[in-house]
N, C-alpha and C positions, 0 to 999 in steps of 0.2 A: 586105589591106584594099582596096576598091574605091576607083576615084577619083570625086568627089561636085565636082558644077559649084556647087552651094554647101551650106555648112554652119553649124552654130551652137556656139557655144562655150560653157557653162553654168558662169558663175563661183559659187562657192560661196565656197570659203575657199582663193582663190589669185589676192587682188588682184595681180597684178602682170602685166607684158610678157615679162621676161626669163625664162631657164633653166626653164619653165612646159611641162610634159608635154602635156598634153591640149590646150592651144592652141597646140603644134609641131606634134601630129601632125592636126590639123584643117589646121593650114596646107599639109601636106608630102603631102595627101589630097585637098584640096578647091582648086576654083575661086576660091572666094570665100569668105572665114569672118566671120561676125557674131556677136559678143562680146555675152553679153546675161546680167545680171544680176536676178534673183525678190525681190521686198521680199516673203519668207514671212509673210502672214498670219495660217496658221495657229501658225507656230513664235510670233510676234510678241505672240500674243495673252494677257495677262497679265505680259507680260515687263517684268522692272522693272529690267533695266540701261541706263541712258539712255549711259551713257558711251561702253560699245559699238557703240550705235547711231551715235550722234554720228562715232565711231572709223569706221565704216565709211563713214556717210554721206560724210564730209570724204574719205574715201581711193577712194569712187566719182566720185566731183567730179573730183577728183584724176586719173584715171584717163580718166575720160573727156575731160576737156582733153587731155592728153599723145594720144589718140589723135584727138581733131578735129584737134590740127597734122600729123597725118600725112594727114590727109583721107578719117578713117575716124570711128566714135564708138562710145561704150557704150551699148547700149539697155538700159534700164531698170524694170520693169513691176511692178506688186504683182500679187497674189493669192496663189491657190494654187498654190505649183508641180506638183504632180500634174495639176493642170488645165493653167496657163499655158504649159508648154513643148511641150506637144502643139497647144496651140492656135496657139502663136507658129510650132511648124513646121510647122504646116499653113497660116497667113499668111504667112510669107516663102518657104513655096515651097522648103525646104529638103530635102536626102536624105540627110541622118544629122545626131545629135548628141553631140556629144565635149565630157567631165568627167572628171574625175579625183575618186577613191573619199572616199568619207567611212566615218567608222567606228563611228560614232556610232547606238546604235537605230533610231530614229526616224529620221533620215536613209537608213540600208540599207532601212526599208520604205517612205520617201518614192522612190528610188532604183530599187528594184524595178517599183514602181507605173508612173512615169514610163518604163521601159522597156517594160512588155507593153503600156502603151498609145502608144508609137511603133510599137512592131513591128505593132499592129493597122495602122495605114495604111501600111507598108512602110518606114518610116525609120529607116536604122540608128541605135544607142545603142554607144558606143564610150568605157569609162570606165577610166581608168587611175590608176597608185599615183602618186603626187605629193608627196603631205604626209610621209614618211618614207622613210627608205632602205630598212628591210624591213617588211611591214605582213603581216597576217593569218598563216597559219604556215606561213613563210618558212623564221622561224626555232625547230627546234623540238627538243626534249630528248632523250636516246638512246634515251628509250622511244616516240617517235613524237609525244609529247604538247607542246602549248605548256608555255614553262613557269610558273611562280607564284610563282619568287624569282627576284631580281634578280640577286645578284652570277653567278648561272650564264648566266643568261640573256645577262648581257652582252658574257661571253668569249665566246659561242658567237657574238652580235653582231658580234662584233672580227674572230672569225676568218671568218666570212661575209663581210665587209669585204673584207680581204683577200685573199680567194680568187679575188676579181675587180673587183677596188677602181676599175679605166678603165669599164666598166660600170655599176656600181652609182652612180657621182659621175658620171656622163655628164652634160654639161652640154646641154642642149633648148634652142634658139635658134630663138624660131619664125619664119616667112620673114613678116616682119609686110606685106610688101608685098599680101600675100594678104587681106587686113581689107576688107571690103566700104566702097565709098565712103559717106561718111556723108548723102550725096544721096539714099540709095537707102531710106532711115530716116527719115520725116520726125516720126515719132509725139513726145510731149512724153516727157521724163522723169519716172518717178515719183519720188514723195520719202518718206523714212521721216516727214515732217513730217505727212503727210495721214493717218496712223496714230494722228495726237497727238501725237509725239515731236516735242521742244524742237528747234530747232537750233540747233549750235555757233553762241555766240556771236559774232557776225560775217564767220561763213559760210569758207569757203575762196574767196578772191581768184582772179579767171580767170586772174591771172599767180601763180598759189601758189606753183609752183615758182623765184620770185624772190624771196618776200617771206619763206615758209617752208619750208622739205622737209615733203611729205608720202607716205604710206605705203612705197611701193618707194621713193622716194629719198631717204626719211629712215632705211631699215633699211642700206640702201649705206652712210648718215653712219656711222651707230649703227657699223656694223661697223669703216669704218676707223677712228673712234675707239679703237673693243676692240682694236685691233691694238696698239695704244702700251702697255696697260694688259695683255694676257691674259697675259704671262709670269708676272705675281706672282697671276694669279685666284685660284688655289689656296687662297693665304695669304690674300686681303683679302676675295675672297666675303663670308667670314663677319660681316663688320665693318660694320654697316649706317648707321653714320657716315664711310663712304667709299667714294666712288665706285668700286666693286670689280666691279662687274658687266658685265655686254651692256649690257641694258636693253631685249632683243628679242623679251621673252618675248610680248609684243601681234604681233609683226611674226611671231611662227612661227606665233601661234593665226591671222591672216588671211592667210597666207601669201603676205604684200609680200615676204619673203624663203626662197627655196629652203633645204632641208635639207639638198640636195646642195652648195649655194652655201656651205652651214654647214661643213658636215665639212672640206670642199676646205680653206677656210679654214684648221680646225684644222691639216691637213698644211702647210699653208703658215710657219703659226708656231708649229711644235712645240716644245713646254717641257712643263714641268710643267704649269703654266697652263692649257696647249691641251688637254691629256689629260684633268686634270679639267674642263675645258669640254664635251670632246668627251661624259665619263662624264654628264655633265648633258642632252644630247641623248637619249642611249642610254635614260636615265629619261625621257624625253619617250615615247620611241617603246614602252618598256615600257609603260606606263601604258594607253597606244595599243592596244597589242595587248590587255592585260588586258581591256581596254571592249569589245574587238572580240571575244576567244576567250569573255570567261565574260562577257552582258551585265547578268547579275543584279545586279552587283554596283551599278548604276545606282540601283536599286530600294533594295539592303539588303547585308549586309555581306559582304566575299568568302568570309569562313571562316561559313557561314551560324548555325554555332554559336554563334553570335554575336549573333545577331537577338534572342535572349531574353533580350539582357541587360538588366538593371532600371534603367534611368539615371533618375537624380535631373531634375524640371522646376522652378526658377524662376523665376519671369518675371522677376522684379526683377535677378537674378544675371544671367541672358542681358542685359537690357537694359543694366546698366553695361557688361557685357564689349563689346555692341556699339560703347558709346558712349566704355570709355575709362575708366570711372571703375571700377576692380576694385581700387586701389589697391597693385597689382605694378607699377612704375613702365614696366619692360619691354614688360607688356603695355599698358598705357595709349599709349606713345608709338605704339607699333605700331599697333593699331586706331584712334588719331586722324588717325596717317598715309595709310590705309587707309581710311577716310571722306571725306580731305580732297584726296588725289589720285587713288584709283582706284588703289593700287597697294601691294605691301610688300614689301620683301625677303622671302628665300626661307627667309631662319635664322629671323626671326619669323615669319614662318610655322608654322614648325614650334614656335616659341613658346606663341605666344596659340591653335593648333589643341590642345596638348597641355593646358593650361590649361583650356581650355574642357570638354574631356575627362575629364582628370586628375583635376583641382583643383574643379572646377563640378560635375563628373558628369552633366551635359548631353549628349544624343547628340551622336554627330558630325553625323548631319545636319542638325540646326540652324547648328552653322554652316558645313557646304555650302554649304546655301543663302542663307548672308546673304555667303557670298564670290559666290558666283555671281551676283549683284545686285549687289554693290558696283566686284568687278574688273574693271578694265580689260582685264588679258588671260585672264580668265577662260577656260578650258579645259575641258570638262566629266568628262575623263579624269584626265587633271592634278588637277583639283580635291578630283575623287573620291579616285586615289589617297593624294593628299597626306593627306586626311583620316581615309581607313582607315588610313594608317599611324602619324600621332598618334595613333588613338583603339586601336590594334594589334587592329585587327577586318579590317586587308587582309591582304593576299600579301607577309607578309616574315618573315622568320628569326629576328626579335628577338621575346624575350614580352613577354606585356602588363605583365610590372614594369616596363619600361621608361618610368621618368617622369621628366620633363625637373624642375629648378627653376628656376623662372623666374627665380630670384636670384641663385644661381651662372652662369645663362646669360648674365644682364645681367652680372656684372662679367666674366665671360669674354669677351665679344664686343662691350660698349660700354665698356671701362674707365675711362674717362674721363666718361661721363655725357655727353658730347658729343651722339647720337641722342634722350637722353631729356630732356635741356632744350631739344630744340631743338623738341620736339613735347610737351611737360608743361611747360608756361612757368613753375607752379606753382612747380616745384624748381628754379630755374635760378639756385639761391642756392647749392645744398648742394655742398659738395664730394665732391671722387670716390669718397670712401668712403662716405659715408651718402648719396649719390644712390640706390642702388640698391636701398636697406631703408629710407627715409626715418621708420620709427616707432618709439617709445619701448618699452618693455618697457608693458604696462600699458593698449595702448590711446593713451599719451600720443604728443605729435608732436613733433618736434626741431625748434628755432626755424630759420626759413626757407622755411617748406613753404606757406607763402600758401594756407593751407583747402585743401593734400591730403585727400583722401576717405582713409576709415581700407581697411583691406583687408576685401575679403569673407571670406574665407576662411583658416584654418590652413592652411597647404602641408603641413606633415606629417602632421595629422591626416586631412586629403584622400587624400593620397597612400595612405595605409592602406587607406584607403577603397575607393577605387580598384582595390587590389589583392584584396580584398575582394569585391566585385561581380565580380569574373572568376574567383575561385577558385571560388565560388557555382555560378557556372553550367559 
């Protein structure tokens, strides 16, 4: 690689300073490197997750404070990126631009684009793997092919790992002295606000990092928190009335925090805990590749045999389930959580996606998309897979009998009723036993239930159902 008297850095989805690929090797290349972030207009437009937005907005703020005190800054601009980065390195005078990969459709032909029109004026494009430890096919099955199940895929994972594990976990420290002074920058910031988007109530403070940790130095918190807690993960994961988790799933989607920071970690506090932590990563980066090797799957279902299935529509059924009111008490607590934070455990998930599926017979991408607008760390691989695999139209080993009840799931995993009073205020009378089936034989309701909504549906009759519409096709 050539040495460049100045360069530009194209933040996408890798807020952060530290262990940062593509803004090491800008630094360890160039004279001078200018860190510069695209408000996509085009991605932006019709886009109804404000929380994300918010999320990012506060973690550019963020971001670019921590680098005025070094006497550098974040430049900032909307439009189109397929336009703006050609035009911004033709304003600043720059001779090459360094990113790191995205994997995502639309992004690989945003990506492309922006490359053959740097290369038109002579300026190199220089994009590297960042967001995962192995990405595109890396890692791939003894017949040459990616693969399309997980548990193989993963060992192959493990042992790719360690076949050069100093390597693969290399930690990228980039020479930040390299950051163009922020003199040299005078232009304003743009804001997601000028798009219409709300902003975080009461903005991020220019002293944020006093008042509150935000993006990179709140995934550093988040982690050494998980340090105290990841020995028992294994066991408490599942328990979504206790705090068993990261909580880093936002921080790996805008990557405030490295993957290679992640794993390290796992070696660092190996247990049980850490394995299945680590096994939870390795479904990140699966998912990852999925989007990346077969992209249809974005579109419609991974097994395409699949696309013809006859799923049931009602509106009124989708809308309680959005809002809560399905009267499976599991699912209820889950999806009001999940309206009222931007966030849900990962067992309900697989909950109220299987429900929706199962029990509803509503496609799954209904509610993709009502996750993909509500979540905070919304993922669009992640998202996808999770939901091909409740609705058993993805890339997994298990058949489509495979159906959750919501009933036995709740007393396995909130036995105490503890998550479902604390988000169904309704039932925060009933004891641990009839928390989780709160109705009478008959329709009737058992005293306590403060106007519980009755249940939509028979779970067993569904479930037949269910199995039903796959055997069909």
């Amino acid at each position: 690689m050539s040495r460049y008297s100045r360069s530009l850095v194209w933040l996408r989805r890798d807020y952060r300073l530290s262990d940062h690929r593509a803004l090491f090797e800008a630094c360890a290349h160039s004279g001078e490197v200018i860190p510069v972030f695209v408000i996509d207009e085009v991605l932006l437009k019709g886009f109804k997750n404000i929380r994300q937005v918010q999320f990012i907005q506060s973690v550019l703020d963020d971001l670019d404070t921590r680098l005025q005190e070094r006497g550098s800054r974040l430049l900032v601009v909307r439009g189109n990126p397929a336009h703006a980065i050609p035009e911004l390195a033709a304003k600043l005078r720059v001779q090459a631009v360094f990113l790191n990969h995205d994997y995502e459709p639309m992004a690989k032909l945003r990506d492309a684009h922006v490359e053959r029109e740097l290369r038109k004026t002579g300026v190199a494009f220089h994009s590297f793997k960042d967001q995962v430890i192995f990405e595109r096919r890396e890692i791939l099955s003894g017949g040459g092919s990616p693969y399309k199940v997980f548990t193989p895929y993963s060992r192959a994972w493990l042992k790719a790992l360690e076949s050069n594990r100093a390597e693969h976990l290399k930690e990228y420290r980039p020479d930040l002295k390299k950051l163009v002074s922020k003199d040299l920058i005078r232009d304003r910031n743009a804001r997601f606000s000028e798009l219409g988007f709300p902003e975080l109530a009461g903005g991020v403070p220019s002293d944020a990092r006093a008042e509150r940790k935000v993006g990179e130095e709140e995934a550093k918190a988040l982690l050494k928190r998980f340090s105290k807690s990841i020995a028992s993960y294994k066991t408490d994961r599942d328990f979504p009335a206790i705090e068993g988790t990261s909580r880093l799933s936002v921080h790996f989607r805008f990557g405030t925090i490295s993957p290679r920071q992640a794993v390290r970690f796992c070696a660092e506090h190996m247990s049980e805990g850490a394995k299945t932590w680590l096994n939870e990563l390795i479904w990140r980066e699966f998912y990852m590749m999925i989007l990346d090797q077969y992209p249809h799957v974005e579109k419609g279902a991974f097994k395409p045999e699949y696309d013809s299935l006859k799923w049931e529509w009602n509106r009124e059924h989708f809308k309680a389930w959005c809002e809560g009111r399905t009267g499976f008490p599991i699912v209820d607590a889950a999806m009001r959580q999940l309206n009222e934070t931007g966030w849900m455990h990962n067992r309900l998930r697989m909950i109220v996606a299987m429900f929706l599926t199962k029990d509803l017979l509503i496609h799954w991408q209904e509610g993709e998309k009502y996750f993909a607008e509500q979540l905070f760390d919304h993922e669009l691989s992640a998202n996808n897979g999770g939901w091909q695999w409740s609705a058993s139209t993805g890339c997994d080993a298990q058949p489509y009998f495979r159906v959750m009840n919501p009933v036995s799931q709740s007393e396995r995993f909130d036995p105490k009723g503890e998550f479902i009073k604390k988000w169904v205020p309704e039932l925060k009378n009933l004891d641990a036993k009839r928390i989780h089936w709160p109705h009478e034989e008959g329709g009737l309701f058992s005293s306590g239930t403060q106007g519980y909504v009755e249940p939509l549906v028979d779970h067993k009759e569904q479930r037949l159902k269910a199995i039903k519409m796959f055997k069909k096709d």
